[in-house]
C-alpha positions as CSV (number, residue, x, y, z in Angstrom):
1,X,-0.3,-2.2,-27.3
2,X,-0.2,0.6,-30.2
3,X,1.7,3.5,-29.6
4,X,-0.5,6.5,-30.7
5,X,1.8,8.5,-33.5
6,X,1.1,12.2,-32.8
7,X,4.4,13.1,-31.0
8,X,2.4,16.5,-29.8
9,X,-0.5,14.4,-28.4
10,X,1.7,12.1,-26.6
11,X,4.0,15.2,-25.3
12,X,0.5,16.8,-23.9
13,X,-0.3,13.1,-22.2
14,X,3.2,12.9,-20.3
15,X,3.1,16.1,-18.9
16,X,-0.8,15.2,-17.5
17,X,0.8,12.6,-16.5
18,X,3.8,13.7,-15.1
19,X,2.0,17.1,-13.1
20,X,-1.0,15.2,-12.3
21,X,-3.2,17.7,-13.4
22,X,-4.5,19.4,-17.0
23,X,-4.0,23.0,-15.5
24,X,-0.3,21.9,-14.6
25,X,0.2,20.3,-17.7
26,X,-0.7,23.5,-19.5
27,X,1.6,25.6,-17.3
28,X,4.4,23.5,-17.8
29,X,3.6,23.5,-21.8
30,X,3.0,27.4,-21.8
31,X,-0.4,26.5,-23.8
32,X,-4.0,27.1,-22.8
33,X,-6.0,24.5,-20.5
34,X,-8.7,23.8,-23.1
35,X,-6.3,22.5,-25.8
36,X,-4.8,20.5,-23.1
37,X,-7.8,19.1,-22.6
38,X,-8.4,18.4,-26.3
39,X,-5.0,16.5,-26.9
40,X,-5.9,14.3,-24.3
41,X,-9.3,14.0,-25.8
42,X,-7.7,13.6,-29.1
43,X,-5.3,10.7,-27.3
44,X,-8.0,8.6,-26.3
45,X,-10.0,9.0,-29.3
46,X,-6.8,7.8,-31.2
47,X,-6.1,4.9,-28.8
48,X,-9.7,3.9,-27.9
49,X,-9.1,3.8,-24.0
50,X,-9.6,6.7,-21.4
51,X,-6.3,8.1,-19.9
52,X,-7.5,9.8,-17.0
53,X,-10.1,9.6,-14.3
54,X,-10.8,12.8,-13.2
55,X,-10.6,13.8,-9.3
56,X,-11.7,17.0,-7.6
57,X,-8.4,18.2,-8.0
58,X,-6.3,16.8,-10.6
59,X,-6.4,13.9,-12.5
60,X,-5.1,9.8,-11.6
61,X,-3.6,7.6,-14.5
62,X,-5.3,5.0,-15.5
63,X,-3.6,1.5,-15.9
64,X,-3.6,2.4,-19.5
65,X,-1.6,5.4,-19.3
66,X,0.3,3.7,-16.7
67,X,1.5,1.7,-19.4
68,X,1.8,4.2,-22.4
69,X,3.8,6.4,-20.3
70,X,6.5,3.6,-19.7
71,X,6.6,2.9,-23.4
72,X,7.3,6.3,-24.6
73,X,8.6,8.6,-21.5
74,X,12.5,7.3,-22.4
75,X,12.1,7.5,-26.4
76,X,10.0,11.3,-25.7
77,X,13.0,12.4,-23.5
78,X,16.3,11.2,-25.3
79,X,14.2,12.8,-28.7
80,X,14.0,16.1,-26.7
81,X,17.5,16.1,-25.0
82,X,18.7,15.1,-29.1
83,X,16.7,18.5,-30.3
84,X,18.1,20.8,-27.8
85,X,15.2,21.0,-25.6
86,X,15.2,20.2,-21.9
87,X,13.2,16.7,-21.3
88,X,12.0,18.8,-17.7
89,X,10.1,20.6,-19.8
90,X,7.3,17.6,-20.0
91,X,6.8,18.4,-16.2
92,X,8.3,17.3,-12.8
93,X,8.4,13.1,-12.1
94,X,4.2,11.4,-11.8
95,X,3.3,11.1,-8.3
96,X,4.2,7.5,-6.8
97,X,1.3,5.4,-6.7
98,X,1.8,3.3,-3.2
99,X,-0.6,1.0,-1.6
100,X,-1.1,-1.4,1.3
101,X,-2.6,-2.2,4.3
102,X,-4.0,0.9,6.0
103,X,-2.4,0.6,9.5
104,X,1.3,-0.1,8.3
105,X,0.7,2.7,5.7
106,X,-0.7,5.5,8.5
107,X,1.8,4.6,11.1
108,X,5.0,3.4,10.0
109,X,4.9,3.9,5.9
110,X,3.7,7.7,5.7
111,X,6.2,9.0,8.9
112,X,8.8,7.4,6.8
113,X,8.4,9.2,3.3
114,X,8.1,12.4,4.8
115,X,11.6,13.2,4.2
116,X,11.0,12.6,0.6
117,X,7.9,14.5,0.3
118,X,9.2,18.1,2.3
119,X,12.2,17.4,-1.5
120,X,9.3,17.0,-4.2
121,X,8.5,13.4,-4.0
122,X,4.3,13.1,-4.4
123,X,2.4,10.0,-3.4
124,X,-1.1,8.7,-4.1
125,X,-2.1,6.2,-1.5
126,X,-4.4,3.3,-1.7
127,X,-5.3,1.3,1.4
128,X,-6.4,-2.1,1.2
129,X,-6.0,-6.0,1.6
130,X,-3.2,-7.8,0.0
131,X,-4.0,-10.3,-2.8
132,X,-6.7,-7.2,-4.5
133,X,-3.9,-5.1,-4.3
134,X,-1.1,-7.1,-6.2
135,X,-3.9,-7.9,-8.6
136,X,-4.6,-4.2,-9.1
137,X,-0.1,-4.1,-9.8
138,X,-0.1,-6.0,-11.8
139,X,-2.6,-4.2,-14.1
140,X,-0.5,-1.4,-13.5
141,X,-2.6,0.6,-10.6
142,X,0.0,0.6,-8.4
143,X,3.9,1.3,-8.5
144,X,4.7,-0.1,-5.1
145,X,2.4,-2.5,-3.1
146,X,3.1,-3.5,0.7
147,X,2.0,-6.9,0.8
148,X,1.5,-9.0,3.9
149,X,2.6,-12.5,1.8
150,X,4.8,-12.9,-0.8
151,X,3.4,-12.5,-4.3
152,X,3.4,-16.3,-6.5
153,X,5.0,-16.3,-9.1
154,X,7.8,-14.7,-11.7
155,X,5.3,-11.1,-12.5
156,X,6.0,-9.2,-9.4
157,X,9.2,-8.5,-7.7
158,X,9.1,-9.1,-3.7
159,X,12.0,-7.8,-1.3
160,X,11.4,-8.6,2.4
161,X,10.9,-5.2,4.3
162,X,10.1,-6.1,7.9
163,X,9.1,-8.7,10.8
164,X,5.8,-8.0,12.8
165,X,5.8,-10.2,15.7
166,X,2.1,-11.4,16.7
167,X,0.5,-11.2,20.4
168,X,-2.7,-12.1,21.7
169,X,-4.4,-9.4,23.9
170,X,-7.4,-8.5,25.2
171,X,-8.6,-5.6,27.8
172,X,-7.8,-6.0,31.6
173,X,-11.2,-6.7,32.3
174,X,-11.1,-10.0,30.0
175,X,-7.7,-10.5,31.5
176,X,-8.6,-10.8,35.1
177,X,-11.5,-12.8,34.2
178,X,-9.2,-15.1,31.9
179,X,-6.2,-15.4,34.1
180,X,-3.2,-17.6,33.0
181,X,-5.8,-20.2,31.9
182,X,-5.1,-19.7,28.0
183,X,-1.7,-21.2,28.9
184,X,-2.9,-24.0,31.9
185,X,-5.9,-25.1,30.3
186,X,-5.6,-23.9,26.4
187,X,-7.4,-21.2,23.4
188,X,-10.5,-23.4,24.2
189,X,-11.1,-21.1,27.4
190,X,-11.7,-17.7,24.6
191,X,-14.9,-19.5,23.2
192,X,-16.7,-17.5,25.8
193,X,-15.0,-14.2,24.5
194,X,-16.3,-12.3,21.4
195,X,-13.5,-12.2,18.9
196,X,-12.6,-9.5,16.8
197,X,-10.9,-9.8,13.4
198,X,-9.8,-8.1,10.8
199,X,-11.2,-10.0,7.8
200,X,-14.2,-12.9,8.3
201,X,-11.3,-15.5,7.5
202,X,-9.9,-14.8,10.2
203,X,-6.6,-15.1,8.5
204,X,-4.0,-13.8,11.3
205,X,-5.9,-15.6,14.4
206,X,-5.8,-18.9,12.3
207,X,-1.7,-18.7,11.7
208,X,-1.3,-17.8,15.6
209,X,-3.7,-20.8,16.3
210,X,-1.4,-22.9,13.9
211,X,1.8,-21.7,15.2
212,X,1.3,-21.6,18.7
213,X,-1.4,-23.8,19.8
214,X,-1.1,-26.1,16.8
215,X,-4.5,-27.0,16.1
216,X,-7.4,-25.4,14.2
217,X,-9.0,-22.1,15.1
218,X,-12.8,-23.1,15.9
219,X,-14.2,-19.5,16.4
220,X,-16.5,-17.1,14.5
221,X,-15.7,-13.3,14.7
222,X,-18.4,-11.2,16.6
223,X,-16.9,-7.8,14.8
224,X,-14.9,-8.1,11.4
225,X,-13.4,-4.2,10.8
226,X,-10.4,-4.4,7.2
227,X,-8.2,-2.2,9.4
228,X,-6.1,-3.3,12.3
229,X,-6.3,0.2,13.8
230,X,-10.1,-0.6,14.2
231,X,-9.8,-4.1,15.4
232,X,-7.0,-2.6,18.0
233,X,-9.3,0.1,19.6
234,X,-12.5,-2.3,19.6
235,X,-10.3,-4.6,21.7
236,X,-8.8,-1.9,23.9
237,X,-12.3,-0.9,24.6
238,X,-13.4,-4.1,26.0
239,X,-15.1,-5.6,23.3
240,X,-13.2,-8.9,22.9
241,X,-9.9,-10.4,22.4
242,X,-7.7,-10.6,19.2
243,X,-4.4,-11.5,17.6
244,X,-2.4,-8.2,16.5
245,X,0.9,-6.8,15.4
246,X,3.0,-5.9,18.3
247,X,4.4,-3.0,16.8
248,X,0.6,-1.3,16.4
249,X,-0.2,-2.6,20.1
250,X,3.4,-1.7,21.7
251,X,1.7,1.9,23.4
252,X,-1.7,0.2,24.9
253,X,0.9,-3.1,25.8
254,X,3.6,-0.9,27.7
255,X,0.2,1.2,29.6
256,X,-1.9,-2.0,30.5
257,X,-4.9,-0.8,28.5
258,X,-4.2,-4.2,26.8
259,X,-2.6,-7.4,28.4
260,X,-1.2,-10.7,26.7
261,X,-3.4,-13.5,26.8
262,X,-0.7,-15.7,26.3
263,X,3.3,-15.4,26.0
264,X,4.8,-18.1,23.9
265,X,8.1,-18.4,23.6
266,X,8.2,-18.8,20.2
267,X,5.7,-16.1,18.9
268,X,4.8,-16.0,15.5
269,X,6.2,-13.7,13.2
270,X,5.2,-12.1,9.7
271,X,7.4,-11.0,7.1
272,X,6.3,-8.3,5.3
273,X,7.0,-7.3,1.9
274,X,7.8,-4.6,-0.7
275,X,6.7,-5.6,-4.1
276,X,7.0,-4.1,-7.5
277,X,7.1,-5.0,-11.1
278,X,10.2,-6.2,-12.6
279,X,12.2,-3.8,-14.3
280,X,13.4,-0.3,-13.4
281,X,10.4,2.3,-13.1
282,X,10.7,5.5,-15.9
283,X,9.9,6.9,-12.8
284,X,13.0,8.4,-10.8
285,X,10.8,8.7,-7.8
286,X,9.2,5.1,-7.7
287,X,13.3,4.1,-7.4
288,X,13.6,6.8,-4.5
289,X,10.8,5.8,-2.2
290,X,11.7,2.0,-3.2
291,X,15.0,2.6,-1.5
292,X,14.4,4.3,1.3
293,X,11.8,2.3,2.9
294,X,14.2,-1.0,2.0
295,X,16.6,1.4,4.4
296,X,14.6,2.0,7.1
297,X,11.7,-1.0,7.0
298,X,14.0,-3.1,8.9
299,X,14.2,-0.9,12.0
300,X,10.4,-1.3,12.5
């Protein structure tokens, strides 16, 4: 990738970067908001891609800029610091780019980082499935990515974060009518039940099938919903039964608004992941919120 050559462009550029925002940028530059805006302009001319997707406030890096800023942050900073100027003066750290599955973001992820955020740490959070996501990190979208599997391959870096356990569940009303048959007579007895997933692959029903009953989940979903949260309080209304995280469930478990189908004695668990690219971030931050939720994951 060429390294645009105006050292005053690509100054302008980190600090857009770095504040999130053209009026910040400006501030932190002590020059007008318009010729903020043309550098950047200016930038992308010279480089041929767009740096920025404008928001309703601020702005969000593109995977471009992603990767111009971690080319030329270091070499822009040491050049500073060697001319007597203070690198700060490019503007505070970018905001962490973190994404993952909505549910473990909302409830254990974002409680987490809130220490980090009341100091100056900012985050830009992106819900969504898995295997899009650690595509979308790879093209340099993401710093962080919580990933349900591990990540193939030698591009990504993976550290395990925590175990969710798996139960099957379903309201007391398709309880009572169920019974202990699931475990007398087997999962064939839930063909009468509408099931409700979380993708139309059913992909965390067909490992507990595996696992548990060892044989092949037969069944098609009567409500697919891409967040657990949604699949949780379809099945705590009575709409069917499901497979979920125990840790999302634990509440409704512990107050009966949803019972266990079935209690195996070897349940199946998940490992869930922290994945980022290899190599150390230009990013202070992206290292901060990296270690912290390595500290406290397990304890989830």
């Amino acid at each position: 990738m060429d390294v645009p050559q105006d050292l005053n462009l690509i100054r302008t550029f980190l600090a857009v970067y770095r504040s999130g925002s053209f009026t910040a940028a400006a501030q932190v530059l002590g020059i007008s908001q318009p010729t903020v805006t043309t550098q950047v302009k200016a930038l992308e001319r010279q480089s041929g891609r767009e740096l920025f997707a404008r928001l309703p406030r601020g702005v969000t890096p593109t995977s471009y800029a992603h990767d111009l800023a971690a080319r030329v942050a270091g070499p822009l900073d040491a050049l500073l610091a060697a001319t007597g100027r203070d690198p700060a003066e490019a503007g505070p750290p970018a905001p962490v780019h973190l994404a993952g599955p909505a549910e473990l973001l909302c409830l254990r992820v974002l409680p987490a980082l809130a220490p980090l955020v009341a100091e100056g740490v900012r985050l830009r959070v992106t819900p969504g499935l898995t295997d899009p996501l650690l595509d979308e990190l790879r093209a340099g979208s993401h710093d962080l990515v919580l990933a349900t599997t591990r990540p193939r391959g030698r591009t990504l870096n993976a550290s395990p974060l925590f175990d969710e356990e798996f139960v099957l569940v379903a309201a007391p009303a398709w309880a009572d009518r169920i019974g202990d048959r699931v475990t007398t007579e087997g999962p064939g007895v839930l063909h009468a039940v509408p099931l409700i997933a979380y993708a139309e692959d059913l992909p965390i029903l067909r490992r507990y099938w595996r696992h548990v009953f060892e044989q092949r989940l037969n069944c098609r979903a009567a409500v697919t919903m891409p967040d657990l949260r949604g699949v949780l309080t379809a099945v705590t209304g009575g709409a069917g039964f499901s497979v979920l995280p125990r840790y999302l469930c634990a509440p409704e478990l512990a107050e009966g608004a949803l019972i266990p189908l079935h209690e195996p004695e070897d349940p199946p668990i998940n490992t869930a992941y922290l994945v980022g690219r290899p190599g150390t971030s230009e990013n202070p931050h992206v290292t901060r919120v990296r270690d912290h939720l390595l500290r406290v994951g397990p304890g989830w």
